[in-house]
C-alpha angles and dihedrals in degrees: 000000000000091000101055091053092055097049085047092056093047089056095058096039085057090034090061098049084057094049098048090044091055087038088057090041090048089047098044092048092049092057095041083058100045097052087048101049084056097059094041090048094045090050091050089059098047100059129100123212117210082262099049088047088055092047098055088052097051093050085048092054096038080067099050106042093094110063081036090066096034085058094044090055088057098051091052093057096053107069097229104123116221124228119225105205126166118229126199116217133165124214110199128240107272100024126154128216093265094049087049090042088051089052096054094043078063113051085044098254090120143033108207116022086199083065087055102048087047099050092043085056080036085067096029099244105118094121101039098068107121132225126242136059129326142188112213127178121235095234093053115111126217101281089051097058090038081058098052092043093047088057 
């Protein structure tokens, strides 16, 4: 009788190092996957299809052309005639949106590089500037030249 008690008691000594060694595997898996499927679900949201890019701009746009036309108007009036010139520029490969700021103060496409910066993070599309050579026109404002950059 003794004996089977004993062999009893060996079985669940070595049950419950199996059990605790599938419980640890069980848990450490869970957690692996559910850090995992938060990345993968934040960076999901996060990103931005070619129609969803366009669409962002349009609503952006929608806001502001108002004041745009208002300004136009005012332009018009006023008999300066204004000149609509193309400029080149390259962005290099790797770029972020405050080296590409800085290039476009530059060239005078822009007059605050900071408003840039702002309005790009404003739509959302301040990872999604490309890389390679434009051609932008002087009289396009900043969504404009967001939108060619985003292409």
């Amino acid at each position: 009788m003794n004996n089977k008690f004993e062999r009893l008691r060996d079985f669940l000594y070595e049950a419950i190092d199996y059990f605790m060694i599938i419980g640890i595997i069980v848990l450490v898996t869970g957690i692996i996957g559910w850090r995992l499927d938060l990345l993968f679900t934040e960076s999901d949201n996060s990103l931005l299809t070619q129609a969803n890019v366009e669409d962002k701009i349009q609503e952006v746009n929608a806001k502001d052309k108002i004041s745009e036309s208002y300004e136009n108007k005012n332009e018009e009036d006023s008999n300066n005639p204004i000149k609509d010139s193309s400029i080149k520029i390259s962005v290099p490969p790797g770029s972020n949106s405050t080296s590409i700021a800085e290039i476009l103060e530059d060239k005078g496409l822009i007059d605050n590089s900071s408003e840039f910066i702002l309005k790009t993070e404003e739509m959302d599309l301040s990872t999604k500037l490309k890389s390679g050579d434009f051609e932008l026109s002087t009289n396009d404002n900043l969504e404009e030249i967001i939108h060619i950059l985003t292409r």
